[in-house]
C-alpha positions in Angstrom: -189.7 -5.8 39.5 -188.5 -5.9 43.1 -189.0 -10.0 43.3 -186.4 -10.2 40.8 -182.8 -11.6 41.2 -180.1 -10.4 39.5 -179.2 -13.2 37.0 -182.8 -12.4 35.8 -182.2 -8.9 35.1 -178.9 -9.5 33.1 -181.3 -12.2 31.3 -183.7 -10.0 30.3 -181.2 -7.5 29.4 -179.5 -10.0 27.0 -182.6 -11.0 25.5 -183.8 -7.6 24.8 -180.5 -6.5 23.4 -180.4 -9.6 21.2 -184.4 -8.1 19.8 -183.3 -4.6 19.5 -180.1 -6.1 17.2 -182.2 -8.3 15.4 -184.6 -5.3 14.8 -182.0 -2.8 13.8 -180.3 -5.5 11.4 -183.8 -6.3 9.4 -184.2 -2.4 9.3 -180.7 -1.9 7.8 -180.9 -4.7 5.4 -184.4 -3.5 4.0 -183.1 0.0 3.8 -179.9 -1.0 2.1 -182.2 -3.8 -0.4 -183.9 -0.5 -1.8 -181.2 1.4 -1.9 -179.4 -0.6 -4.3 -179.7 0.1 -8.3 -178.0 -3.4 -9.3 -180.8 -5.2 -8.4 -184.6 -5.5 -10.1 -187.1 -5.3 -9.1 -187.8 -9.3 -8.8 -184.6 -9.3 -7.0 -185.4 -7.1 -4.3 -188.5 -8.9 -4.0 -187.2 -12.2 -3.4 -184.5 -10.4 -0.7 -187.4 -8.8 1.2 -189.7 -12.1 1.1 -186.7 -13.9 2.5 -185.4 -11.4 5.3 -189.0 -11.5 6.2 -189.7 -15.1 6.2 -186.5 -16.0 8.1 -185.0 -13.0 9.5 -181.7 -14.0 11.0 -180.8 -15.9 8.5 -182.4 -14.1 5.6 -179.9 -11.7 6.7 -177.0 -13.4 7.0 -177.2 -14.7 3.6 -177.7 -11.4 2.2 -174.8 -9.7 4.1 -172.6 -12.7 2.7 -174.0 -13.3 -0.9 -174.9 -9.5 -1.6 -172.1 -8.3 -4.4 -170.3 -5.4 -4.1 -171.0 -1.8 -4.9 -168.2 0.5 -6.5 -167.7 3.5 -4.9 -169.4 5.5 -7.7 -172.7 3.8 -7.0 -173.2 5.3 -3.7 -174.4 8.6 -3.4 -171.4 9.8 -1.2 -171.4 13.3 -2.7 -168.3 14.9 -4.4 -164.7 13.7 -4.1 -162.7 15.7 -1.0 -161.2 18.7 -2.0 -157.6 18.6 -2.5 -155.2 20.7 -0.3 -154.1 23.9 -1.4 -150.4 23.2 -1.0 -151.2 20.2 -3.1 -153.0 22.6 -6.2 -149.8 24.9 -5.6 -146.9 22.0 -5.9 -148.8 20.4 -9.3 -149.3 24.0 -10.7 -145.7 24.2 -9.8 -144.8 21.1 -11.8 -146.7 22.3 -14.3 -144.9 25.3 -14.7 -141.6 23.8 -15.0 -142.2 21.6 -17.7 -143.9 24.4 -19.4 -147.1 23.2 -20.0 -148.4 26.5 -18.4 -147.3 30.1 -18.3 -146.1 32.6 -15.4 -149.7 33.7 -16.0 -151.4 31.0 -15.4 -149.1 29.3 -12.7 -150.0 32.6 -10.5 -153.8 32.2 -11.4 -153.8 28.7 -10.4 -152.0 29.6 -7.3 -154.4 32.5 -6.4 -157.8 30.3 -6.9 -156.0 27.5 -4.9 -155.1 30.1 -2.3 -158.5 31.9 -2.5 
């Protein structure tokens, strides 16, 4: 390594960052291909035969031609928790137009406090 100039270094360094993307791109596209419950099984065959077969661009069709997935298809876990000024101020509004007692206005506002 000590016979090497400078400009060869950043070369190689180019190079092997443009392999490790490459990598890490075919790895996130196969992960995301099974992932995926909007395609068969046929589908995610021909994907993975073509990411394979020509990776780059394999890849770049699917990142392009690949439809969109709601919100609800992704396992993402339950909605965020409102805040509990937020619980108060519609238990509040609630309570004035009277679809809710005293009663249940200060329940409400206890669990959203609690």
């Amino acid at each position: 390594m000590s016979n090497w100039h400078f400009g060869e270094f950043l070369w190689a360094m180019l190079v092997f960052f443009f392999w490790f993307m490459i990598i890490w791109m075919f790895i996130a596209v196969f992960a995301d291909i099974f992932r995926r419950d909007d395609l068969s099984g046929w589908g995610k065959a021909g994907w993975i035969v073509l990411i394979v077969v020509l990776p780059l661009l394999g890849i770049l069709i699917y990142l392009i031609a690949r439809p969109k997935v709601p919100m609800e298809g992704w396992a993402a876990g339950p909605p965020p928790r409102q805040g509990s000024a937020d619980e108060i101020a519609k238990a509040a509004q609630l309570l004035e137009s009277g679809k809710i007692t005293q009663a249940e206005y200060e329940k409400l506002k206890q669990r959203a406090l609690g």
